[in-house]
C-alpha positions as CSV (number, residue, x, y, z in Angstrom):
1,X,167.6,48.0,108.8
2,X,165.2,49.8,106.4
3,X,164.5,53.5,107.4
4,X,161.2,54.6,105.1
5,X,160.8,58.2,104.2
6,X,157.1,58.9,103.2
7,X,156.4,61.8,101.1
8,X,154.0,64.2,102.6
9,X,150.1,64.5,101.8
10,X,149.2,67.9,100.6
11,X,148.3,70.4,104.1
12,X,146.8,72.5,101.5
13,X,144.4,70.6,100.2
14,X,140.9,70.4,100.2
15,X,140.9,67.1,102.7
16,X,143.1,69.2,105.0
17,X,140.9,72.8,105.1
18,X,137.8,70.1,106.3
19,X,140.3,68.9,109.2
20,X,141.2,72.4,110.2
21,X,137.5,73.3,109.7
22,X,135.5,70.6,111.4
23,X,133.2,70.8,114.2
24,X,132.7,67.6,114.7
25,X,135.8,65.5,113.6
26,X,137.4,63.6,116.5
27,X,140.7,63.9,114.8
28,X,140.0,67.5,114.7
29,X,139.4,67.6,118.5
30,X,142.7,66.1,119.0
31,X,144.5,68.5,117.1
32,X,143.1,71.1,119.0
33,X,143.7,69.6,122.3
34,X,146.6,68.3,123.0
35,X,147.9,67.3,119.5
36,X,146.7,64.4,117.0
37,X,149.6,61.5,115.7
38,X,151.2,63.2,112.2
39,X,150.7,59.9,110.5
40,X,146.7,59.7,111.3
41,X,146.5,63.5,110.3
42,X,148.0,62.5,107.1
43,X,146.3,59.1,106.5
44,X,142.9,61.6,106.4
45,X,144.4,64.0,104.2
46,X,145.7,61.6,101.9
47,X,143.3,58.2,102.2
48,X,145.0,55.2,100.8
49,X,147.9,56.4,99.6
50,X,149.4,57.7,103.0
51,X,147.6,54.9,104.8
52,X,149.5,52.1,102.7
53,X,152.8,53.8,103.2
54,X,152.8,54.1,106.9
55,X,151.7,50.6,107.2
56,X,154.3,49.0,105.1
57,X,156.7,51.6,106.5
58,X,155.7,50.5,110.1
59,X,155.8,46.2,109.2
60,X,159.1,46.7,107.7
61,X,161.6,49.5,109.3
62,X,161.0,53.0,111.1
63,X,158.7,55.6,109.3
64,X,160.1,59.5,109.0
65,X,157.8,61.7,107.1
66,X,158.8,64.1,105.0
67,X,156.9,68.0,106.1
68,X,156.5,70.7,104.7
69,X,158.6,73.6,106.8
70,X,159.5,70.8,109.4
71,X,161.9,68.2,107.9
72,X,161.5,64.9,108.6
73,X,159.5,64.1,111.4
74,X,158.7,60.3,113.1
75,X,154.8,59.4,112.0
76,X,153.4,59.3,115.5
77,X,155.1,63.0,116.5
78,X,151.6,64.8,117.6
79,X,151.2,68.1,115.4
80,X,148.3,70.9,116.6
81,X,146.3,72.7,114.5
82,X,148.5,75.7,114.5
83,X,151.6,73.1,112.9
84,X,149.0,71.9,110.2
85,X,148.4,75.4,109.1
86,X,152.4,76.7,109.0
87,X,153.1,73.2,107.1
88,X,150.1,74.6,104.7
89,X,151.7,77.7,104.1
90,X,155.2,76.1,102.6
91,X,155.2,74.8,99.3
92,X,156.5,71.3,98.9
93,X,158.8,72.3,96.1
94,X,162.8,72.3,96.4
95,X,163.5,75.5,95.2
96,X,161.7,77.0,98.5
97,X,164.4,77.2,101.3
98,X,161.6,76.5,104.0
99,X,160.9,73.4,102.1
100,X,164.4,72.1,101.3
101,X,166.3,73.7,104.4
102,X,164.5,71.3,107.1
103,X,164.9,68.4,104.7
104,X,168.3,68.7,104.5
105,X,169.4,69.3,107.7
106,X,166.9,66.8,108.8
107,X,167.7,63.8,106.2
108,X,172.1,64.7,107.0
109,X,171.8,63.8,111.0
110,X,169.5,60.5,110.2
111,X,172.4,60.0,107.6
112,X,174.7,60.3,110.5
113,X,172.4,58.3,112.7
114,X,172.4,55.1,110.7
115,X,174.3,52.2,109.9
116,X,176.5,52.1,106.6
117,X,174.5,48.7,105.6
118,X,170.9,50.5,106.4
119,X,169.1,51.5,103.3
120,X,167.2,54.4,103.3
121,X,163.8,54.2,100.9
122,X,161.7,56.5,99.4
123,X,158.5,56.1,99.5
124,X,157.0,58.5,97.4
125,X,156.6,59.8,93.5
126,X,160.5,59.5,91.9
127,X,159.1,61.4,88.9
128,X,160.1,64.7,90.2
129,X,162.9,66.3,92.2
130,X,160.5,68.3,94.6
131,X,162.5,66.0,97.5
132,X,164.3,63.5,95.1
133,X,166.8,66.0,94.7
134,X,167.4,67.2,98.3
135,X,167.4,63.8,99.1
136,X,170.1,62.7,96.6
137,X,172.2,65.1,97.6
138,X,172.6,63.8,100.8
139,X,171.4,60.0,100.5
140,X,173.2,59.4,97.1
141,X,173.9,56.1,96.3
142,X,171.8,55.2,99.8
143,X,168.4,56.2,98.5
144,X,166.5,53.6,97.0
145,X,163.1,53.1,96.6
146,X,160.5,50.3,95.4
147,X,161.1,49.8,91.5
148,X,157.5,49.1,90.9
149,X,156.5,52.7,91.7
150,X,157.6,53.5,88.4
151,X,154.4,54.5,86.3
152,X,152.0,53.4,89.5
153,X,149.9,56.5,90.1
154,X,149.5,56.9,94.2
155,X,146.2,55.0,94.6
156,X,147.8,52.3,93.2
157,X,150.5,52.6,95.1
158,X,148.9,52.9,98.4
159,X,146.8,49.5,97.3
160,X,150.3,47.8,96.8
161,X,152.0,48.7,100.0
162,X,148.5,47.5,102.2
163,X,148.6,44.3,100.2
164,X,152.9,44.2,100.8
165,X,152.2,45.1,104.8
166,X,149.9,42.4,105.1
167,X,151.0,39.6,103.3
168,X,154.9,40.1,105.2
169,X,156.4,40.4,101.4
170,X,158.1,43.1,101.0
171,X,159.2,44.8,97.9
172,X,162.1,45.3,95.4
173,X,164.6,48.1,96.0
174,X,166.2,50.3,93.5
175,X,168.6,52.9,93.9
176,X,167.0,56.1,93.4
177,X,170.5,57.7,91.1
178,X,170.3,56.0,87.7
179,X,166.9,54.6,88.3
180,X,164.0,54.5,85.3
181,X,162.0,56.9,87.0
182,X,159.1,57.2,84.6
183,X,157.6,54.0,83.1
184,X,154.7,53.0,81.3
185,X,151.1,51.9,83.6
186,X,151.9,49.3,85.3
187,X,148.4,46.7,85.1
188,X,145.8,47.2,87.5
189,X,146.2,45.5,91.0
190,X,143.8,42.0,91.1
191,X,140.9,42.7,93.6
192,X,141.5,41.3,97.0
193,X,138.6,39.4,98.4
């Protein structure tokens, strides 16, 4: 089994503040009411990058996403308005214990939780340690993610994992330790028609 550990979309952003803000946003509504799914909250804050990793994430394993001050959190966990804020206020950065604290105690009981032949993959930007390195230290040799990230910048990489999630085909694993985790452009993905 394949457990998927999507990096998080920025709650601080611009595409956030117009969630929070919105009078008329039915996604808004539900945030306010109830609670809106944290993976359709993201997909708006982030567009295609977030919405290609959930889908692939969702075709080929179970989907964890990694928040700011929460850990890691399933993708259809329903989050309020109030949660999107506090997860606004925390930097996404491993030197901030409200960051790095919830991921690790988070990432060491689904570590516990899972089979010694599951895999666990990243996916998200290798280039820095901002959850590469809290992740290592509990994942280690475990933490893989797909090689052709290298050098993809996220709009590409959201493009990829639709294309991956529809098609059935999944992608090449890498272990994270050891990995090339810069690389030159990769070329541009053919249009689809």
């Amino acid at each position: 089994m394949h457990v998927f550990l999507l990096s998080p979309a920025s709650c601080a952003g611009t595409r956030a503040q117009q969630l929070i803000n919105s009078r008329t946003s039915p996604l808004t509504a539900q945030l306010a009411n109830g609670g809106a799914p944290l993976g359709e909250v993201f997909t708006f804050m982030s567009s295609l990058y977030f919405r290609g990793k959930l889908a692939y994430a969702t075709r080929f394993g179970r989907a964890y996403v990694i928040t700011p001050g929460r850990g890691l959190l399933p993708a259809d966990v329903l989050i309020r308005v109030d949660d999107l804020r506090k997860m606004a206020g925390v930097p996404v950065d491993e030197a901030v214990p409200a960051f790095r604290e919830p991921l690790v105690r988070d990432a060491v009981a689904l570590a516990r939780g899972i089979g010694s032949d599951d895999r666990v993959v990243l996916l998200g930007s290798v280039a820095t340690d901002k959850y590469v390195g809290p992740l290592l230290d509990v994942f280690g040799d475990r933490l893989y993610f797909p090689a052709t990230f290298a050098g993809r910048g996220d709009m590409s990489r959201g493009g990829l994992l639709l294309r991956c999630a529809r098609s059935g085909a999944p992608l090449d694993y890498v272990p994270v330790r050891g990995a090339v985790r810069h690389g030159p452009k990769p070329p541009k993905l053919p249009r689809l028609r």
